[in-house]
C-alpha positions as CSV (number, residue, x, y, z in Angstrom):
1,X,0.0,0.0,0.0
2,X,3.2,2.6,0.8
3,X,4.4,1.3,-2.5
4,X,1.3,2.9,-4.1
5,X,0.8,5.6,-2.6
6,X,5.0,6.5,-2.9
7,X,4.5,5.6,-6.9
8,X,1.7,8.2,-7.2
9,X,3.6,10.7,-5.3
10,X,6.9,10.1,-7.5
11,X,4.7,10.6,-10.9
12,X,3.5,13.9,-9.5
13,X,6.6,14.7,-8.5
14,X,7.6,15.2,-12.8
15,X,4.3,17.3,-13.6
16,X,4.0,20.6,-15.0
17,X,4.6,23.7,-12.7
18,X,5.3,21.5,-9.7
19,X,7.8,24.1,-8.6
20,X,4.9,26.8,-8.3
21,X,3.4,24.9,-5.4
22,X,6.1,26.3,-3.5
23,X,7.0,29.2,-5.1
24,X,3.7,30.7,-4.9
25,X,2.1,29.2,-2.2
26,X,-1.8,30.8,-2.5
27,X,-5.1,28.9,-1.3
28,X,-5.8,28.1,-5.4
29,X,-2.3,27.0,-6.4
30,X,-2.6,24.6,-3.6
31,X,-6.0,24.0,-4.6
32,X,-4.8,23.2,-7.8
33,X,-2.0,20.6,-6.9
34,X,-4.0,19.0,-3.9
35,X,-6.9,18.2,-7.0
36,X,-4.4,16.4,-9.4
37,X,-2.3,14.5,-6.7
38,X,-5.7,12.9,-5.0
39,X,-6.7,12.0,-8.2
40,X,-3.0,10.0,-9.2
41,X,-3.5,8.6,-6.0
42,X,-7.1,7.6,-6.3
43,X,-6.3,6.3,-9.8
44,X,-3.0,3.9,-8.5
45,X,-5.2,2.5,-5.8
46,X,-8.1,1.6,-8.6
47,X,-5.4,0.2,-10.7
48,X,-4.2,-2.0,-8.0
49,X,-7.2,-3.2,-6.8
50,X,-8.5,-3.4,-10.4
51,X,-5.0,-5.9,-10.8
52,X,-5.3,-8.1,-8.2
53,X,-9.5,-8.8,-8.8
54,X,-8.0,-10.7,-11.9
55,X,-6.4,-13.2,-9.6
56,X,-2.7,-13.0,-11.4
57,X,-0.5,-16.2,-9.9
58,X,2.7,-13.9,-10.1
59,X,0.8,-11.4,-7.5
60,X,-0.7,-14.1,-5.4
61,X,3.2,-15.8,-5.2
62,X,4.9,-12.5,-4.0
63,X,1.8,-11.8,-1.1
64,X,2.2,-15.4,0.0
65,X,-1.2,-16.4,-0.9
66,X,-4.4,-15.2,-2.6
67,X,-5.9,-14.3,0.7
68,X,-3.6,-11.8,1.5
69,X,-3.9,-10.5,-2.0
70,X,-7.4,-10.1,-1.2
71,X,-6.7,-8.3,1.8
72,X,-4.5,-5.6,-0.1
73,X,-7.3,-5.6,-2.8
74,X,-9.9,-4.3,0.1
75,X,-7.5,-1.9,1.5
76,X,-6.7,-0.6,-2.1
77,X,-10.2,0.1,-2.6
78,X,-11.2,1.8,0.9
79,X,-8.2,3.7,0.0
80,X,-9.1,4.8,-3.0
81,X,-12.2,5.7,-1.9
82,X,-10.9,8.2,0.2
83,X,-8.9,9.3,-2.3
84,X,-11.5,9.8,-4.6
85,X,-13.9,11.5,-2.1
86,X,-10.9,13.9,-0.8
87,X,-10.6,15.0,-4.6
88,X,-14.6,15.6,-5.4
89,X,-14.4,17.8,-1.9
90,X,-11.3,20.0,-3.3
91,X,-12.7,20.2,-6.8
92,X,-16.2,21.6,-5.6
93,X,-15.8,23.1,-1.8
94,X,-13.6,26.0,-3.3
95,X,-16.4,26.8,-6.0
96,X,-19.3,26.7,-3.9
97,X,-17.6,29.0,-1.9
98,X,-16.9,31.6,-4.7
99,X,-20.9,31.1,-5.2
100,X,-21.4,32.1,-1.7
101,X,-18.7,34.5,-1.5
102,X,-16.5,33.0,1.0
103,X,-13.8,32.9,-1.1
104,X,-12.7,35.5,-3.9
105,X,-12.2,34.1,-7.6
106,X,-8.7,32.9,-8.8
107,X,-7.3,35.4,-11.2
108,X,-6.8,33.0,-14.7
109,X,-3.6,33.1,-16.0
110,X,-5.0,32.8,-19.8
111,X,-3.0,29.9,-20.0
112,X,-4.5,27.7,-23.0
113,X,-3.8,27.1,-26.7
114,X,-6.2,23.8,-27.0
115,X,-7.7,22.7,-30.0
116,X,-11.8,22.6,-30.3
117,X,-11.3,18.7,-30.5
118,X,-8.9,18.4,-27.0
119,X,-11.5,20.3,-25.8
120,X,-14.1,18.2,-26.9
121,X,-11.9,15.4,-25.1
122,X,-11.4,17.1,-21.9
123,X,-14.9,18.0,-21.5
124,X,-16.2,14.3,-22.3
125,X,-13.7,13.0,-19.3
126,X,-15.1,16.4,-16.9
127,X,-18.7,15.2,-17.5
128,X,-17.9,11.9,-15.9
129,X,-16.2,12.9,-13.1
130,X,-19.3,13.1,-10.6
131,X,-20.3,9.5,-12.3
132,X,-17.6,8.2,-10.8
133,X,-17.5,10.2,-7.4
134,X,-21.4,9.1,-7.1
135,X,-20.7,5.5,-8.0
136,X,-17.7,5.0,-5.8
137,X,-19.5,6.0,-3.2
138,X,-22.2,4.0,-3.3
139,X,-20.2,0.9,-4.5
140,X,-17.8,1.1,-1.7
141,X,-20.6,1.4,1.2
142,X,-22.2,-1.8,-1.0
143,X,-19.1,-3.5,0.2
144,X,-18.1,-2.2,3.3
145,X,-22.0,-2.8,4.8
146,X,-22.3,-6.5,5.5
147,X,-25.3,-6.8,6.7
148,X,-25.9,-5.8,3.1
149,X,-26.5,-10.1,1.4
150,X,-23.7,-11.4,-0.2
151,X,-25.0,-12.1,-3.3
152,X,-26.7,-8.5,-3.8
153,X,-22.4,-7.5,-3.5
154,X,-21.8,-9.6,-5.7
155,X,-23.7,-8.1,-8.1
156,X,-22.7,-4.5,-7.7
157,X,-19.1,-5.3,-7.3
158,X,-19.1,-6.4,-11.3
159,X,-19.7,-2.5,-11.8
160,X,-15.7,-1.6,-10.7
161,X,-14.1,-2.6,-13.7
162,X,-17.1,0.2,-15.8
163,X,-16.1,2.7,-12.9
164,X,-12.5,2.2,-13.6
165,X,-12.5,2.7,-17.5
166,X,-14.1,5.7,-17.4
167,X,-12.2,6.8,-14.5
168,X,-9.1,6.2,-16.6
169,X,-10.6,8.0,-19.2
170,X,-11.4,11.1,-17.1
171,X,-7.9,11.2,-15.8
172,X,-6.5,10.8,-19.4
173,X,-8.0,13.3,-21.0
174,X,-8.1,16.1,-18.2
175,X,-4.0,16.0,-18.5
176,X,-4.7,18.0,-21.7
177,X,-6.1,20.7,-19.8
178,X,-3.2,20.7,-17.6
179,X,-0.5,20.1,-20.4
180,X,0.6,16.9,-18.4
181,X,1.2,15.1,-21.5
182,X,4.8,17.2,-22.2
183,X,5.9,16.1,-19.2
184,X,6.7,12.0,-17.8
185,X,4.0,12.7,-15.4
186,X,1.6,12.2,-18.0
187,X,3.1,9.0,-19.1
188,X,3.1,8.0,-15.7
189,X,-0.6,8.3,-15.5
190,X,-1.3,6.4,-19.0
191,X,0.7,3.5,-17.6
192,X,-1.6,3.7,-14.5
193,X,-4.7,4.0,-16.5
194,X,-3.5,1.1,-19.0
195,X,-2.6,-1.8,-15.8
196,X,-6.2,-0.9,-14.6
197,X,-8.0,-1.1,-18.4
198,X,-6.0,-4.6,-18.8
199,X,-7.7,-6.3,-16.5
200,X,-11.0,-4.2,-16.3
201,X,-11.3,-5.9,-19.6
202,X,-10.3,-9.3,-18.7
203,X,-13.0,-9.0,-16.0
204,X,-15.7,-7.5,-18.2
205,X,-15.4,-10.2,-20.5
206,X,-15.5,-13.2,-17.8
207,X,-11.8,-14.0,-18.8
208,X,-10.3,-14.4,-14.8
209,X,-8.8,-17.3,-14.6
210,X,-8.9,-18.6,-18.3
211,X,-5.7,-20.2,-18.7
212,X,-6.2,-21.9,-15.2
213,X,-9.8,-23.5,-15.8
214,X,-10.7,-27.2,-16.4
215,X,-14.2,-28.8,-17.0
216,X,-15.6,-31.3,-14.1
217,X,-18.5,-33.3,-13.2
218,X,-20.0,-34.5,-10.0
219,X,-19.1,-37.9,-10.2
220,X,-20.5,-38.8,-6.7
221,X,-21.9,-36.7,-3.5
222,X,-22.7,-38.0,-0.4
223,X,-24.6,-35.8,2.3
224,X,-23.8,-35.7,6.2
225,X,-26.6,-34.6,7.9
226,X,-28.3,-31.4,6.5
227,X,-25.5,-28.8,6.6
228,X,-23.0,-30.8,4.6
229,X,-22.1,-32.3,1.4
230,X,-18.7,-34.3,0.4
231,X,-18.4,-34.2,-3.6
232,X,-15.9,-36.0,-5.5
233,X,-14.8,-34.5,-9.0
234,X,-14.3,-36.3,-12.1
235,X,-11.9,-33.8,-14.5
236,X,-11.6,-36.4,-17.3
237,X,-8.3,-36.0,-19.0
238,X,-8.0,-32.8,-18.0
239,X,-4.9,-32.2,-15.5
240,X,-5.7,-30.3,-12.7
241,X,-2.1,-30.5,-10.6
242,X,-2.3,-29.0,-6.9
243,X,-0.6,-29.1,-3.8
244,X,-2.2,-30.5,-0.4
245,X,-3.6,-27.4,1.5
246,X,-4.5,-25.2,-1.8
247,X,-8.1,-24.3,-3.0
248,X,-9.7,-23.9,-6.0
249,X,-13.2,-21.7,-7.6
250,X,-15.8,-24.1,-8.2
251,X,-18.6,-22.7,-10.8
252,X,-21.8,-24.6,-10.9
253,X,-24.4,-25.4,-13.0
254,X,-27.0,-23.8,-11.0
255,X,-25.0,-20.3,-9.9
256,X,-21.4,-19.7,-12.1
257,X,-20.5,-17.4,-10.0
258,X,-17.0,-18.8,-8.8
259,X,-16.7,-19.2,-5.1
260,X,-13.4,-20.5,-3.0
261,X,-13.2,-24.1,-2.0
262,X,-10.3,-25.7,0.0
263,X,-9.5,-29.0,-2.0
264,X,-9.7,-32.4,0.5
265,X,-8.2,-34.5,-1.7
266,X,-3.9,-35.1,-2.8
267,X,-3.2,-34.3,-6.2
268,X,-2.6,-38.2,-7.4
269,X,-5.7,-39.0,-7.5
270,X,-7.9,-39.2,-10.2
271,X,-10.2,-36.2,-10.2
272,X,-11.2,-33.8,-6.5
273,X,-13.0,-34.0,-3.6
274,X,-14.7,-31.0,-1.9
275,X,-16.3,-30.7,1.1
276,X,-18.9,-28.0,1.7
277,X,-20.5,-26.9,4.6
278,X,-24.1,-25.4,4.3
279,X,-22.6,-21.6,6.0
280,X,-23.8,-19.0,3.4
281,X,-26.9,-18.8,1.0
282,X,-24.5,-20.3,-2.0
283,X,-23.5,-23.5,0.2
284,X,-26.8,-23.9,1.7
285,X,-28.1,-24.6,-2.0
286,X,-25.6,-26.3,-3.3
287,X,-25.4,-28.7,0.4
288,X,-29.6,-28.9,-0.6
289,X,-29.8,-29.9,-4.1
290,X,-26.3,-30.5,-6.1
291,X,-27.0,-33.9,-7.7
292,X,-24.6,-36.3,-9.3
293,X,-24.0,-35.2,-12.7
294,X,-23.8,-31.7,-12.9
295,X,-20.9,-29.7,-14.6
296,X,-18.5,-27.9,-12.7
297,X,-15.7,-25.5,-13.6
298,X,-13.0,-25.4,-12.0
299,X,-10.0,-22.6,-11.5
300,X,-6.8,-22.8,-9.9
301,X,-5.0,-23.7,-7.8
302,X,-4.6,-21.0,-5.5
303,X,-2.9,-20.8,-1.8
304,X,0.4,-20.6,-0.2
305,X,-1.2,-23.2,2.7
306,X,1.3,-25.9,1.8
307,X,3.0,-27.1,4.9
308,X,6.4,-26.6,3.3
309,X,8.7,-25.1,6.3
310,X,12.0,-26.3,8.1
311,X,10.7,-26.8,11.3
312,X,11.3,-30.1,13.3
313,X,7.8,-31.1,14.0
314,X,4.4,-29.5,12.8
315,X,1.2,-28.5,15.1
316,X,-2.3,-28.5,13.2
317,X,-5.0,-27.0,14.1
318,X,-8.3,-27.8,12.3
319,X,-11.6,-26.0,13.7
320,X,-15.1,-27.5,12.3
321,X,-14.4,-27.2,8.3
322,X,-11.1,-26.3,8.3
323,X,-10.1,-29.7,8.1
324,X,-10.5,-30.1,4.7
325,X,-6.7,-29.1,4.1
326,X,-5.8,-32.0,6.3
327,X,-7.4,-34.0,4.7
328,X,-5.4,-33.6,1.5
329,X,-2.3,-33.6,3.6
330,X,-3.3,-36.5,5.3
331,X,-3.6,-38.6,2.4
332,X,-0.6,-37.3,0.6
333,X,1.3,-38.5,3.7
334,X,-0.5,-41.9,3.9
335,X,0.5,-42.8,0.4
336,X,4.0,-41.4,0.5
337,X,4.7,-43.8,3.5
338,X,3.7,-40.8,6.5
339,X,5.9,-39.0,8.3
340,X,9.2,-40.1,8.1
341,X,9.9,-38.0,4.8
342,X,8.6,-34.9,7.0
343,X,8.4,-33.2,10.4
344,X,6.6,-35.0,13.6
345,X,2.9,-33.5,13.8
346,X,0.5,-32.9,16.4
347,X,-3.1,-32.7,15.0
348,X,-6.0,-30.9,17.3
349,X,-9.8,-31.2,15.3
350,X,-11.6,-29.4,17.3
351,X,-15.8,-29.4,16.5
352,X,-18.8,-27.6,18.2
353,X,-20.7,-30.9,18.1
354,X,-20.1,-35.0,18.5
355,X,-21.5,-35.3,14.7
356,X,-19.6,-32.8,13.5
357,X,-16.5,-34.3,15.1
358,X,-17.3,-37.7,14.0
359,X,-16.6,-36.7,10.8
360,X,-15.0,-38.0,8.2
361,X,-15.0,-41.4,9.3
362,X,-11.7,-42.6,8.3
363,X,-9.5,-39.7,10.0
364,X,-8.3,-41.9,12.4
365,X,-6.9,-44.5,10.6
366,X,-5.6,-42.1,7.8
367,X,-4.2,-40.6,10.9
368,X,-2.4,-44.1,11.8
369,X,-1.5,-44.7,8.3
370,X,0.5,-41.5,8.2
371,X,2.0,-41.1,11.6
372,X,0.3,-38.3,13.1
373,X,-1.0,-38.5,16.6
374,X,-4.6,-36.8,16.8
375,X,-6.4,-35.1,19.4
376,X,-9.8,-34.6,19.6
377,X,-12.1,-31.6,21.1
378,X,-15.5,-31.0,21.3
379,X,-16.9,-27.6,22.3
380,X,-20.4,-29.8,23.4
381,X,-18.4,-31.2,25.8
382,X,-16.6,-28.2,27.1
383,X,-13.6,-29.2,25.3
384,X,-11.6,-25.9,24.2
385,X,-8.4,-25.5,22.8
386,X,-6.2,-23.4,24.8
387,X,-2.3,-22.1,24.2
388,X,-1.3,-23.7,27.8
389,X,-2.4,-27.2,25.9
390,X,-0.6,-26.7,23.3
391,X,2.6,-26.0,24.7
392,X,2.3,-28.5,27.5
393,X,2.4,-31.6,25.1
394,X,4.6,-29.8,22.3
395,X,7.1,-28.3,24.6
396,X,9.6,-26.0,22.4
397,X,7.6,-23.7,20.4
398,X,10.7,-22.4,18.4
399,X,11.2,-26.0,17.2
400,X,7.7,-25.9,15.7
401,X,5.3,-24.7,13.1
402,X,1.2,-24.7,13.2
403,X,-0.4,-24.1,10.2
404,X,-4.1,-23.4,12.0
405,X,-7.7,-23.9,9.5
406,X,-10.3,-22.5,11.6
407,X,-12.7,-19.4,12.4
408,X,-10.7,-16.3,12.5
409,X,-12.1,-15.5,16.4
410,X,-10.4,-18.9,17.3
411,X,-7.3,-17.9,15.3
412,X,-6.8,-14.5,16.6
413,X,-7.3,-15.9,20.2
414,X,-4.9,-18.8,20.2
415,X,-2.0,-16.7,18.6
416,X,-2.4,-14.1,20.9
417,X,-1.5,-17.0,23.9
418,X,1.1,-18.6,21.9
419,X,2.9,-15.1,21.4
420,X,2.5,-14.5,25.1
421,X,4.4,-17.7,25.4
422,X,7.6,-17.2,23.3
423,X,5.7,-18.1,19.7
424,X,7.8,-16.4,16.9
425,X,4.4,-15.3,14.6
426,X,5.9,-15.7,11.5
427,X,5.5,-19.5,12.5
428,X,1.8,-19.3,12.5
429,X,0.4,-19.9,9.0
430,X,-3.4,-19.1,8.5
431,X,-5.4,-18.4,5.6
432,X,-7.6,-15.6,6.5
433,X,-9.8,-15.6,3.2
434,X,-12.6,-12.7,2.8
435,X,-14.2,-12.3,0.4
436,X,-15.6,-8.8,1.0
């Protein structure tokens, strides 16, 4: 986020009459600067937040996972935002108070030498500007507001990429007022406007994650209870390589809209198993009626949640359907011989219920299979995880890792102990995927 923000101030830094900022420091030279630095900022923060919607591997590798791309993609957009609203205030505040006669009228250098057509260009970006101010605002309390649904966000979110082309093209074409194109500010501002157009396009037009897609059918489901669903995958001869811990977007039949799903199966096998729990409107249809047969699409991988580290022995945390990483694990180390090719692990699955917690039936012997000594707690029976437990049958935290799948409550809470108790926090890998 600093790097954006220190990018946008470097391209203002090579406009036009920069110099007079200082130089003559009045109310309406400030004025003037304070409007075309909010809007470079404003339009870097689109463009990054525009960049990462398109979900580009190279990104997602260099944040050390998609969620925390995500996370950078929401504070982009709050931040530009502000940006946006700070430059509609300086634009307009100063002119309504010349109307009132607050504030006397700047004296106009005479200072043009445009052609009709320029003109005609600046004036088609200008009469955009509160579109964008208007829709920004409105978007961004869309998202911001969750006790507004889900899926009604959903729908207005697809509205950025419009916002951002004509924002681009606003902020384009107003440099020919300013003369900004003789100078490498205006280039500056064209690159910006170009790395948000590319993939306001490639969203527009449905293409995120085209290269990364294969076609797959519910091969077989079976239902536990009325909350969940366990769905195995069949992606024909389609390759679909992953490691154990990653996700993938599964588009259905009955909504394409792609939504995250930790994969619960190793890559080896022939095709991918899911398991959903019934904890939005999306999953509670799809744990209700998905029916063997229907076509899925499916786009990834995606996730840096791949238990790779050089740590002696490993500490797993898995709260209700956050074991579906394990899972994969589990089986990748049951059929590479467990874990004497990798570090010793403690495993905690830890339910609010006995059903819930008697699921899947086979973890403890996939457990036994792969060397991993499993503890169970139920929060029915007033079983809760706690740091103290932890350490007492680990022992030397610096010698371990815990790579933790869980609510984000329970996450936040058991860190906070382990730190207390010597826990380096770069040892503590979580996934903390939002997807708003």
């Amino acid at each position: 986020m600093l790097g954006t923000l220190l990018v946008s101030c470097a391209i203002y830094a090579f406009s036009p009459n920069v110099s007079t900022l200082f130089a003559n420091p009045g109310f309406w030279e400030w004025r003037h600067h304070l409007v075309f630095l909010s809007g470079v900022v404003a339009l870097a923060f689109m463009a990054l937040a525009m960049l990462i919607s398109v979900r580009p591997a190279w990104f997602e590798r260099a944040m050390g996972g998609l969620d925390k791309a995500y996370a950078i993609h929401k504070w982009a957009g709050i931040w530009a935002w502000v940006a946006v609203i700070f430059h509609w205030l300086v634009e307009h505040l100063p002119k309504w108070g010349v109307k009132g006669g607050f504030l006397a009228p700047p004296i106009r250098s005479g200072k043009g030498g445009l052609s009709p057509f320029a003109k005609q260009l600046v004036e088609s970006g200008l009469l955009f500007a509160d579109l964008i101010f208007f829709s920004m605002l409105a978007l961004m309390l869309v998202a911001l507001f969750h006790k507004i649904p889900y899926r009604f966000f959903r729908h207005t979110h697809k509205l950025f990429p419009v916002v951002f082309l004509v924002a681009a093209w606003h902020s384009v074409t107003v440099q020919l007022k300013a003369h900004w194109l003789s100078s490498p500010a205006g280039y500056g501002v064209i690159l910006l406007a170009l790395a948000g157009s590319i993939p306001a396009f490639i969203s527009l037009f449905q293409c995120i994650g085209c290269t990364r897609k294969v076609k797959a059918v519910v091969a077989r489901l079976q239902r536990h209870g009325d909350n969940m669903v366990d769905i195995h995958l069949e992606t024909g001869a389609q390759n679909f390589t992953h490691s154990a811990g990653q996700f993938a977007f599964l588009s259905f039949e009955r909504d394409r809209e792609p939504h995250p799903f930790t994969i619960a199966s190793a890559s080896h096998e022939k095709g991918l198993r899911f398991i959903i729990k019934a904890l939005g409107d999306h999953t509670k249809k799809l744990v209700r009626h998905l029916q063997p047969g229907e076509k899925v699409k499916v786009e990834g991988p995606y996730g840096q949640f791949h238990f790779k580290d050089d740590k002696a022995r490993q500490i797993w945390i898995a709260g209700g359907i956050g074991i579906t990483p394990f899972m994969a694990r589990l089986d990748e180390l049951a059929r590479e011989g467990g874990v004497s090719c990798a570090p010793a692990v403690d495993f905690w699955y830890c339910s609010m219920t006995e059903e819930e917690n008697a699921f899947p039936e086979d973890l403890e012997a996939l457990c036994q299979r792969s060397g991993i000594k499993l503890h169970r707690k139920v929060a029915q029976r007033g079983e809760l995880l706690s740091a103290e437990e932890v350490v007492e049958a680990v022992g030397k935290l610096e010698e371990a890792s815990i790579w933790f799948c869980g609510p984000q409550g329970f996450a936040k809470s058991l860190l906070r102990g382990l730190k207390e108790r010597g826990m380096d926090e770069r040892a503590f890998h979580c996934e903390a995927f939002e997807m708003r």
